[in-house]
N, C-alpha and C positions, 0 to 999 in steps of 0.2 A: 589659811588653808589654800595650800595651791593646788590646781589639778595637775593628776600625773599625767605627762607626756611618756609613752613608750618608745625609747628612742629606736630609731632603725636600723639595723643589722644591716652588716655588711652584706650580707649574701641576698636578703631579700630582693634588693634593690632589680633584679634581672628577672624576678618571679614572674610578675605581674606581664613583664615581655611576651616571655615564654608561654603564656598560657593564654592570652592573648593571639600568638599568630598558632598554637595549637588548636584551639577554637576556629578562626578563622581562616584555617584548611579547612578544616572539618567545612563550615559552611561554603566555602565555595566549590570544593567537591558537590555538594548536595546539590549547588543552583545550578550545576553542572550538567551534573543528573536530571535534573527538573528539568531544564532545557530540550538537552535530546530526547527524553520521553517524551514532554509533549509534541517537539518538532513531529516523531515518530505516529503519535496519534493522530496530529491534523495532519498529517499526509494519508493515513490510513485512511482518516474519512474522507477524503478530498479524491482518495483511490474509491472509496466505496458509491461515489456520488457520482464519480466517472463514469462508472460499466453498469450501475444502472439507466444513466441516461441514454448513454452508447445501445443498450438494450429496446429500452423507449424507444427511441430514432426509428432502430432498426423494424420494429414492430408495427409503427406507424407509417411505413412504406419506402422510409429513405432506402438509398441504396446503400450495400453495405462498403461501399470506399468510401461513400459521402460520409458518412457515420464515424469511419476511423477518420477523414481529415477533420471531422468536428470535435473527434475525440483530444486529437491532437493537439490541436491549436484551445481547447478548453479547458487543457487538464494542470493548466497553471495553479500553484508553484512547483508541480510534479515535471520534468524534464522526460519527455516519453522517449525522446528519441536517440537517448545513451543506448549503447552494447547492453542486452538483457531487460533492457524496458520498452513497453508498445503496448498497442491491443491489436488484438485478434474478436474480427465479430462474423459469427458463424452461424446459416439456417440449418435448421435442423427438421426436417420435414418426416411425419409417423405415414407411411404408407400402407398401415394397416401389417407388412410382417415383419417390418424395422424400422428403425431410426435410420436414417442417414441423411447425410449431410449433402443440401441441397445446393448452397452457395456459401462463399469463405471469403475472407478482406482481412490480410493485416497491415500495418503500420508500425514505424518507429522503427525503435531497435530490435523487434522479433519479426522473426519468420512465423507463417501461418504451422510450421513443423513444430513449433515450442506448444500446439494447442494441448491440452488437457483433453478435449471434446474429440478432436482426431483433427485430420488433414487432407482437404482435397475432394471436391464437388464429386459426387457420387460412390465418397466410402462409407463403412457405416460410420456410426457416433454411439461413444461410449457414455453416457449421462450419469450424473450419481446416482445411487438409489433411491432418494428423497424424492428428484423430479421421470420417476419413470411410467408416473401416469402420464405427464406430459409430452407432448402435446396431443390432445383427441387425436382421432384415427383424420387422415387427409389435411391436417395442417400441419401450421410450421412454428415451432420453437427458435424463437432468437437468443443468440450468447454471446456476450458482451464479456471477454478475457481481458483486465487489463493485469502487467505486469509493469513494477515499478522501482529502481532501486535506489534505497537509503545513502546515504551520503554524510557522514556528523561532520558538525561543526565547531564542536569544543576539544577542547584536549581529552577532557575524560569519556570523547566518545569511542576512541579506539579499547575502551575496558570493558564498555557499554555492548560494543558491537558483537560483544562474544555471546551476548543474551539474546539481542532483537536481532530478528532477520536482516540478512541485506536484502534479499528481494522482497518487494510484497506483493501481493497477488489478490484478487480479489475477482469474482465471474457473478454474475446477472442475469437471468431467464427473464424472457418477456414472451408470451404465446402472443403469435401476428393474429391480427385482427382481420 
C-alpha cells in the first residue's frame, strides 16, 4: 500500500504567492492605520493636558505670557509653533453685567484674533453655554485655547486625513483663585 501523493498542478504553483502578498496589504494598510490613529490620540491627549495646565498656571497667578512660554516650551511632541498652531490664554472677568475679557497672551503660530473666547483686553467674551455660571460675580475665569496641527507619517495617512482633522483644538476653564 503506497500513500497517494497529489501531485501539483501547474498553476497552483503562484497561488499561495498571490494570497500571500494579498493578505499582506491587507495587513500593513491596517498597521498603517493603527499608527496614525493612535499617533492622532496621543497628540490629542498630550493637546488636552496642555490647556489644562496652561489654565492652572494661569489661575494660580502666573502671568499670562509666562503661561504661554511654558505652554510652549511643554507641549512636546506637539510643535506649537507651526502656521495655525499655538495657544491663546485669556482672563475673563464677570463684572456683574458681563463677561469680558480682562487680560490676553498668545503664542506660537496664532494670533490672539484666532481666539474662539474674543480678542483684546476690555471686549466682551463669548463663553459656551455650559460655562456661563462662571465665573461668580467680580472674578476671573482663565482660558487656556491651545491649537494644534496633525502632520501623518505613513503613506496611508494622506487617505486617513480626509477623516481626522488637521487642526486640533482643545480650551480649559480654570476660575482664579
Amino acid at each position: 500500500m503506497h500513500a497517494s501523493v497529489r501531485p501539483s498542478k501547474r498553476g497552483e504553483s503562484g497561488q499561495a504567492f498571490v494570497e500571500f502578498a494579498f493578505v499582506a496589504l491587507m495587513l500593513v494598510v491596517m498597521l498603517f492605520g493603527l499608527i496614525e490613529f493612535s499617533r492622532y490620540l496621543y497628540e490629542r491627549q498630550v493637546l488636552i493636558n496642555v490647556s489644562r495646565e496652561g489654565s492652572n498656571l494661569a489661575s494660580r497667578g502666573t502671568y499670562l505670557s509666562d503661561t504661554v512660554a511654558a505652554i510652549l516650551t511643554s507641549a512636546s511632541p506637539l510643535n506649537l509653533n507651526n502656521q495655525g498652531a499655538g495657544v491663546i490664554v485669556t482672563a475673563v472677568t464677570n463684572y456683574g453685567t458681563g463677561f469680558r475679557i480682562s487680560d490676553q497672551s498668545a503664542g506660537g503660530g496664532v494670533t490672539a484674533a484666532s481666539s474662539k473666547i474674543g480678542n483684546g483686553a476690555g471686549h466682551p467674551a463669548t463663553l459656551p453655554n455650559n460655562v456661563t455660571n462662571l465665573p461668580p460675580a467680580n472674578q476671573t475665569l482663565y482660558v487656556t485655547e491651545v491649537f494644534a496641527t496633525y502632520r501623518t507619517v505613513t503613506p496611508i495617512g494622506s487617505l486617513l486625513s480626509l477623516t481626522l482633522p488637521p487642526t486640533n483644538y482643545d480650551i480649559a476653564y480654570f476660575v482664579g483663585l
